[in-house]
Each structure stands twice: as structure tokens, then as C-alpha cells.
C-alpha positions as CSV (number, residue, x, y, z in Angstrom):
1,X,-46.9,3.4,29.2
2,X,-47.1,3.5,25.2
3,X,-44.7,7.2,25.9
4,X,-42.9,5.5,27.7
5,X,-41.8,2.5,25.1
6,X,-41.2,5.4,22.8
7,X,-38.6,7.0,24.9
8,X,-36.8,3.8,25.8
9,X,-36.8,2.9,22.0
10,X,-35.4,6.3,21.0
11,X,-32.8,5.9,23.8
12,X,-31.5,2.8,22.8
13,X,-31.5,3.4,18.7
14,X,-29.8,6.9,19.5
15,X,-25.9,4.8,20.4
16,X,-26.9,3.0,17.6
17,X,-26.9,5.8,15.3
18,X,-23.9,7.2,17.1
19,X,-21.8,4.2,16.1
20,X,-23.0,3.2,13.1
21,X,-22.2,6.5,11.2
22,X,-17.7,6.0,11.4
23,X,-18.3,3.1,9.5
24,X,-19.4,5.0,6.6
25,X,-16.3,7.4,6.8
26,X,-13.9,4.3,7.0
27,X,-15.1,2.6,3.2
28,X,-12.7,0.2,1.4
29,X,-10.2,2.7,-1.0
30,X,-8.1,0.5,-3.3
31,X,-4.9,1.3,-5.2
32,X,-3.8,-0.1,-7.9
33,X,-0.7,0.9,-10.1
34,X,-0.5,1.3,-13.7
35,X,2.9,0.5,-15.9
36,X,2.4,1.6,-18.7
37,X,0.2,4.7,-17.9
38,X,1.8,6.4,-15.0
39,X,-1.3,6.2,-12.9
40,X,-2.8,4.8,-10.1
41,X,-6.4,3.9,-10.4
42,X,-8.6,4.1,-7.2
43,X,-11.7,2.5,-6.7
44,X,-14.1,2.6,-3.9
45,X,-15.6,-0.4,-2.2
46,X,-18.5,-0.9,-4.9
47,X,-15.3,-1.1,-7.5
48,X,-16.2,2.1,-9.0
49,X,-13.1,3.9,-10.2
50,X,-13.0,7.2,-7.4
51,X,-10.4,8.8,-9.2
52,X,-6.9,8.5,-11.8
53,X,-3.6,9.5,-9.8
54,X,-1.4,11.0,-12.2
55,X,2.4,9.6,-10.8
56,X,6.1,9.4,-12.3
57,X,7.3,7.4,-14.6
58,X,6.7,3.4,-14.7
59,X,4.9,3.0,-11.1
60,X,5.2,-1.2,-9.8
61,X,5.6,-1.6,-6.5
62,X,3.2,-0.3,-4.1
63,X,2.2,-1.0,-0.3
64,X,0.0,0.7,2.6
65,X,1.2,1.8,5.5
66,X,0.7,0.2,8.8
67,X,-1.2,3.3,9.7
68,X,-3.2,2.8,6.6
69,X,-2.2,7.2,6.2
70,X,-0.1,6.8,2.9
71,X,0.3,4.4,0.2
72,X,3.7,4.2,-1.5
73,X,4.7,3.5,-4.9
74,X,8.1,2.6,-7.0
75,X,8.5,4.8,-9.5
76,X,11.1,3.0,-11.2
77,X,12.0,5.2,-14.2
78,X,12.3,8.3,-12.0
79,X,14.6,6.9,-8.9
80,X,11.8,7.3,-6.5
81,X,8.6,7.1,-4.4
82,X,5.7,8.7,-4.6
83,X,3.1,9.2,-1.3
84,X,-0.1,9.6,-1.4
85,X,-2.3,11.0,1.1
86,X,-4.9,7.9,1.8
87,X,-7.6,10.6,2.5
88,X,-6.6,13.6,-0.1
89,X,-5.6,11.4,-2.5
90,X,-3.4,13.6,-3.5
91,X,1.2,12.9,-4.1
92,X,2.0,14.9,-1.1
93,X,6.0,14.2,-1.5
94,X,8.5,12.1,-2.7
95,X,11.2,10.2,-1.5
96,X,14.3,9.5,-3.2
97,X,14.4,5.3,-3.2
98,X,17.6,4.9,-5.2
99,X,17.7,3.4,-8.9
100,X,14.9,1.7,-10.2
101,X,13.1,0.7,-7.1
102,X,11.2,-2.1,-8.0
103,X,9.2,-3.6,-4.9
104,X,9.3,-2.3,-1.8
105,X,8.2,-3.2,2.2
106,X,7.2,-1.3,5.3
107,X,8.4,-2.3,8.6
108,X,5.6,-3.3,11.2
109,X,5.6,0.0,13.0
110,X,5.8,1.8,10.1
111,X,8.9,3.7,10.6
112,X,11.3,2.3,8.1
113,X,10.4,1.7,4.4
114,X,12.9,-1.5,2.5
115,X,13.3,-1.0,-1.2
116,X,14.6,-3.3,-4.0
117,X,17.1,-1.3,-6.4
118,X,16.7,-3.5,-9.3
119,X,19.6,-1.6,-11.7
120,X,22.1,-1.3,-8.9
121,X,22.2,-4.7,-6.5
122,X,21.3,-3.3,-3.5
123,X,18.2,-2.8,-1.4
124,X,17.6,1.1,0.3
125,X,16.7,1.2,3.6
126,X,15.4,4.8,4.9
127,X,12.8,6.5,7.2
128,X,9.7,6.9,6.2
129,X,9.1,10.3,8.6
130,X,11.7,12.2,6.5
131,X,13.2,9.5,3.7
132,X,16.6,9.8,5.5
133,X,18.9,7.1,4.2
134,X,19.8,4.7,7.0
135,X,21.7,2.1,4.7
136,X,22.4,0.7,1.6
137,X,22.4,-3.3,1.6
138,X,24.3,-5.1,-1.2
139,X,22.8,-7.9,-2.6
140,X,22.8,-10.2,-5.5
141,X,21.9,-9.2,-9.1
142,X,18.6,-7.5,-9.9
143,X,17.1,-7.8,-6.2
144,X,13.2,-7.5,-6.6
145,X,11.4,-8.9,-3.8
146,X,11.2,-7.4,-0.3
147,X,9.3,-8.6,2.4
148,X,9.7,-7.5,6.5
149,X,9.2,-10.5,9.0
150,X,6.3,-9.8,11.6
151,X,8.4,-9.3,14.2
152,X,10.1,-7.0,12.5
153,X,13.9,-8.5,13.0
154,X,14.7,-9.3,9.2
155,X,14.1,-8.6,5.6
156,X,14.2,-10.9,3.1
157,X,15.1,-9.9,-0.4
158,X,15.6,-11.9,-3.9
159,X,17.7,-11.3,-6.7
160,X,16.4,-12.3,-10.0
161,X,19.9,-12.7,-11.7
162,X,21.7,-14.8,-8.4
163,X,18.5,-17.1,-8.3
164,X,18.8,-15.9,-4.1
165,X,16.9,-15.2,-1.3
166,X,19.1,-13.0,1.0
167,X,18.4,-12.2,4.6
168,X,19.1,-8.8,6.0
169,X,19.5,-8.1,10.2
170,X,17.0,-5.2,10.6
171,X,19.2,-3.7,13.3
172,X,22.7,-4.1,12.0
173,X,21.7,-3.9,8.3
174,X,24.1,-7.1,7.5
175,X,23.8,-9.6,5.7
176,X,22.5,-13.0,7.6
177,X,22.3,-15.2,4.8
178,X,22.2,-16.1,0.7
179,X,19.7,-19.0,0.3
180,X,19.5,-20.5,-3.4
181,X,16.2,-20.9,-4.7
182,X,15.3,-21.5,-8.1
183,X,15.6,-19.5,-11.5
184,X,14.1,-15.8,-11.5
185,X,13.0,-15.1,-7.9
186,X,10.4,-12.5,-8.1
187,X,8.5,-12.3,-4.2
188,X,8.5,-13.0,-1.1
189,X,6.1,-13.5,1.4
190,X,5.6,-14.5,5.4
191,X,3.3,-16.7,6.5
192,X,1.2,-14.8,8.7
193,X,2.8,-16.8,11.7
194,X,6.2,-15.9,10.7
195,X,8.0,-19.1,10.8
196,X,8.5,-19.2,7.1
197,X,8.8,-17.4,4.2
198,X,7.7,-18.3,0.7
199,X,10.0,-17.1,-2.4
200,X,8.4,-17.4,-6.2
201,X,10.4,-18.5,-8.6
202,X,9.1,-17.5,-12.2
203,X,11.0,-19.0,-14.8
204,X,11.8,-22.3,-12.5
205,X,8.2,-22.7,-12.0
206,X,8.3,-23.0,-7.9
207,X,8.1,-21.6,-4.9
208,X,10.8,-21.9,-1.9
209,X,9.2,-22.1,1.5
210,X,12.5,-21.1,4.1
211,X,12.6,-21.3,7.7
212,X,12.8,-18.2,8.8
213,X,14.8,-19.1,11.8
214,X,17.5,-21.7,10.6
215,X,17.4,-19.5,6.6
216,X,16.8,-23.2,5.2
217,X,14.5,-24.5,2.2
218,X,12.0,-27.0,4.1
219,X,10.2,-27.0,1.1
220,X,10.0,-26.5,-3.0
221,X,6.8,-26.8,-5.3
222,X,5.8,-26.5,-8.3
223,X,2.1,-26.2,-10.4
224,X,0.4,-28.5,-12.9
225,X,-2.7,-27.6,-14.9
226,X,-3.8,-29.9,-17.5
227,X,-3.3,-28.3,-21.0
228,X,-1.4,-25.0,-20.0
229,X,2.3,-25.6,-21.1
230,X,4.7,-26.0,-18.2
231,X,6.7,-23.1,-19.6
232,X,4.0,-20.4,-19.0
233,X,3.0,-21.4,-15.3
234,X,4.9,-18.8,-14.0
235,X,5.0,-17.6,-10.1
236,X,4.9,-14.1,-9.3
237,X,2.9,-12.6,-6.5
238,X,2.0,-14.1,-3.2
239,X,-0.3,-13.6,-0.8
240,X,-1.4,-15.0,2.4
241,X,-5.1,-15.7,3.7
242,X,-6.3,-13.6,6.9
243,X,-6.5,-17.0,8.7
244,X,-3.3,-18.0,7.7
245,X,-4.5,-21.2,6.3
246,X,-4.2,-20.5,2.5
247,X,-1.3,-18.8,0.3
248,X,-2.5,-17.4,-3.3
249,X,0.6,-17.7,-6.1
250,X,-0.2,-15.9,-9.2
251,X,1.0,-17.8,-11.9
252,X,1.5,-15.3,-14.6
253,X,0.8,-16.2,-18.1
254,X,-1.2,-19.3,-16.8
255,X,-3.8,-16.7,-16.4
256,X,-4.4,-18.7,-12.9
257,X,-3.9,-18.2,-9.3
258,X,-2.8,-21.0,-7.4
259,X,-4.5,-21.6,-4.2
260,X,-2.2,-23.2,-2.0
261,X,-2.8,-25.2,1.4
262,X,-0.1,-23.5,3.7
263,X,0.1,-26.7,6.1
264,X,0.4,-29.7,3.5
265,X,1.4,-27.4,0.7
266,X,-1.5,-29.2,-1.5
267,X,-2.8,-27.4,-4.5
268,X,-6.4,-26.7,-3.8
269,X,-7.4,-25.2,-6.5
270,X,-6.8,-23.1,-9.9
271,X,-8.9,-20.5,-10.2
272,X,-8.9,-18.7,-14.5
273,X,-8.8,-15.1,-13.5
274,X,-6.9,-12.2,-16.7
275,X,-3.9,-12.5,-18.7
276,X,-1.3,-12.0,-16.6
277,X,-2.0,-12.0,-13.2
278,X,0.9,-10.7,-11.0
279,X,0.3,-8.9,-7.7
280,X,-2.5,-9.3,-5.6
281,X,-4.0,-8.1,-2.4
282,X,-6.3,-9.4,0.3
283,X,-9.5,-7.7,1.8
284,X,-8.9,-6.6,4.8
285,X,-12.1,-9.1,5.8
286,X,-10.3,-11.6,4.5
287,X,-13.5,-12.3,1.9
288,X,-11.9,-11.4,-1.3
289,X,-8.5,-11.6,-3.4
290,X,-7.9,-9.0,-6.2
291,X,-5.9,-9.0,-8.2
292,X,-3.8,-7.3,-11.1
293,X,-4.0,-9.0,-14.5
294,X,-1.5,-7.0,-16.8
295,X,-2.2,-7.9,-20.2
296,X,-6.3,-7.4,-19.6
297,X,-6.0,-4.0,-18.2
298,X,-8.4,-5.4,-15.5
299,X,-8.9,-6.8,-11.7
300,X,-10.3,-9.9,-11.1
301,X,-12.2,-10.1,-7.6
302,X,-12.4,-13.2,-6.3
303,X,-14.4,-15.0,-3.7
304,X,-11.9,-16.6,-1.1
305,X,-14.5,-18.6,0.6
306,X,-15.8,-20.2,-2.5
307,X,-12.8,-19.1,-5.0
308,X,-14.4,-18.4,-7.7
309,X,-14.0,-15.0,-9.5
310,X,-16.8,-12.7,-9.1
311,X,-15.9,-10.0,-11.5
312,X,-13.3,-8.3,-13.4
313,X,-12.9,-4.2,-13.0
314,X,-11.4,-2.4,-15.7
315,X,-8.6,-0.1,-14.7
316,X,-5.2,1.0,-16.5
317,X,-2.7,-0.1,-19.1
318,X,-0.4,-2.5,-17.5
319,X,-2.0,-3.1,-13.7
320,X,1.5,-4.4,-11.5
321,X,0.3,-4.2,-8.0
322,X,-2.4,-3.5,-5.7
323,X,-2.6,-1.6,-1.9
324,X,-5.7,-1.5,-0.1
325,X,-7.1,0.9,2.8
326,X,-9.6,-1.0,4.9
């Protein structure tokens, strides 16, 4: 009986074992790109730096792929993107974006790749397979945010200079709509339902929330903390919560990230993370925010259940934006 118990025990922890060892091979990577040094740090899930990507000149912009196979990144000074190899982490090509791509999106299926040509007014839309050119969509003046709907039917863009969000028909490539916003548009962002989309405004102060069905400005916010001047709460990045419940607006050179309720549009809280904070990005758990403070050379981690920061991670000179591979 007593052998017995022993075989059924090994038999049962043996799928165990089987199962639990992918989880291992599948650990948190995170990207994060470097202005001013013309790298890309990446850290493992403990935050320990894994490696220093060597890249082109002036990388901003990044995102994953849907695949989670290749991270891209705008490297602005040199007209184009770098790829990296998510496993290798190795450049494995490049891929000519245009002038000065700025930010950049990645459709849903991961077949196209939208890019923001900051120096020439237009946004760059190509394949990702081969980096073939499908169009070239004018815009307004320095576009710089780019953000693909869920369903992937439109882009959005901004353009710092027109104060404008414009619209962009995935399939015909035209034009849908210009929507004014406020002063210095600098991202936008879906909800993760994808009836709206939120546009930061950084020298206005704001953020735009748009229909993304009738292209118009339901609502327009801005951020009060007591005893930071008005003039240096500036929004920059956003990003959504898993749960779709919360948006996070980093404010810039309030050295704050606005947590945002995404239903009443209530400020919940301010939480003090580095100088600078710009672009952020969520665990794919939904459990914690990081996010890029420029001026510190760090990454603040913070606790979205709680919101309060956890720690800050040293990485490069100048830290713009942040991908991560779950």
C-alpha cells in the first residue's frame, strides 16, 4: 500500500514538473531605449540589467510586436528602425522608416508597422515581413504620436506644430479626419475597449479623450498638484491599465504620473516617481507600471495595485521609452 502512494505521488508531480519548466524559458525581458547613448538597456524580470544593445543614432520610440518576436525602435538621427531578435538579442536588420521617425505603432496582427516622420509631416506606413513601403500619409506639422485602434481600422497620429489629432483609414490610407486638441500633442492612446482615444497635450497641460467613432472631443483635462507650477505639469506618455479601468499620464517635469479613472476621468492619484518621466509600459500581469524618467537615468517600478513606487533601476543616459516581452 505505502508503494503504492509512492507511485501515484510520483505520477501526479511528474505533469507537474512537465508544465512548470516553460515558464522558466518565458521570463519577463524589458527594453528600454537610451537618447542620448544609442542603446537599449535590457533587464530581466528581477531588474537586473541582461545586456547593453548598441543601436543607431538617437533611439525614442520603441514597441513589441504582437508576436512578442522583435522589438522595434526609431532611430531618429539615422532614418530608420532597428529589430531586435526578442530571444538573440541581437539588431537582426533594419528597416528604412523615413526621416526622423519619432514614435511608431504595430498593427494588431502584426503585419503592418505606422511611423511618425517628425522632420517631414507625414506618417510611413510599411510591412513589417520585408519593410516594403505601402504609403506615405501627410499630416500636420511634426507628427509624433501613433497609435493603431484594436480593431485595427484606423491610426490616429498627432502633430506637435498643428496642435492635431488626425485619423488615418487603415485600408485606404486617407485621411478621415483633423481634430484640434490642445498645444503640443505628444501621444496617443486607446482605451483598451476602443471607443476612445486619449491625446496628451504637453505644453497645454491636457489630455483630449475622442470618440473614436464620431472623431469628436467628449472630453478635456487637465492636472493640479499643490506646489508644482502649472507650467511644468506636462503630459507625455499614456498608458492604459490591463483591466481597462485606469489610464497612467506621465506628466514630465512634474516628476509625477497621473493616475487617471478612465470612466469619471477623476484624478486618483499622483504618484512622485524621476525627473522626467515620459514613456511607460505595463506588466503584462497588469501588476506594475515602469517607467522612463529621462533626466535620472533611471526606471521607476511602480505598484499599480497600491501605486506606490517600489524602486528605481538604473539604466542609460536619457531613457525615452520602454517595450516589454512577457
Amino acid at each position: 500500500m505505502v508503494t503504492s502512494n509512492k507511485i501515484v505521488t510520483a505520477a501526479l508531480a511528474l505533469p507537474f514538473l512537465l508544465t512548470a519548466a516553460p515558464k522558466e524559458a518565458s521570463a519577463l525581458t524589458i527594453f528600454v531605449t537610451n537618447e542620448k547613448e544609442n542603446t537599449v538597456t535590457v533587464l530581466d524580470e528581477s531588474l537586473k540589467i541582461v545586456k547593453t544593445i548598441k543601436t543607431g543614432m538617437r533611439p525614442r520610440g520603441i514597441r513589441i510586436t504582437p508576436d512578442f518576436k522583435e522589438v522595434l525602435v526609431c532611430i531618429g538621427d539615422d532614418n530608420r528602425l532597428d529589430v531586435i531578435d526578442t530571444e538573440t538579442l541581437e539588431i537582426t536588420r533594419t528597416l528604412n522608416s523615413g526621416p526622423d521617425p519619432e514614435l511608431l505603432d504595430v498593427s494588431p496582427d502584426g503585419k503592418r508597422i505606422y511611423i511618425a516622420n517628425e522632420d517631414e509631416g507625414y506618417v510611413t506606413i510599411m510591412e513589417r515581413a520585408d519593410g516594403k513601403v505601402l504609403a506615405e500619409v501627410m499630416i500636420g506639422v511634426e507628427p509624433e504620436g501613433m497609435a493603431v485602434s484594436p480593431d485595427n481600422k484606423i491610426t490616429v497620429a498627432t502633430s506637435e506644430q498643428t496642435s492635431m489629432a488626425h485619423v488615418i483609414d487603415n485600408e485606404t490610407f486617407d485621411v478621415l479626419q483633423n481634430i484640434l486638441v490642445d498645444t503640443r500633442p505628444r501621444e496617443a492612446q486607446f482605451t483598451v475597449d476602443g471607443r476612445h482615444v486619449w491625446v496628451s497635450a504637453e505644453i497645454g497641460g491636457t489630455v483630449s479623450v475622442i470618440d473614436a467613432k464620431t472623431y469628436k472631443v467628449v472630453k478635456k483635462f487637465g492636472f493640479t498638484i499643490p506646489g508644482v507650477n502649472p507650467e511644468l505639469i506636462q503630459p507625455v506618455g499614456i498608458e492604459m491599465s490591463k483591466d481597462g479601468k485606469h489610464a497612467f499620464v506621465a506628466l514630465s517635469h512634474a516628476n509625477r504620473v497621473a493616475v487617471v479613472d478612465t470612466e469619471t476621468y477623476e484624478i486618483k492619484q499622483y504618484v512622485l516617481v524621476g525627473q522626467r518621466p515620459w514613456h511607460m509600459a505595463v506588466h503584462p500581469d497588469g501588476s506594475q507600471l515602469f517607467v522612463a524618467n529621462g533626466l535620472t537615468n533611471d526606471m521607476t517600478v511602480i505598484d499599480t495595485a497600491t501605486l506606490k513606487p517600489l524602486r528605481s533601476v538604473p539604466v542609460g543616459r536619457l531613457p525615452w521609452g520602454i517595450a516589454i516581452k512577457p
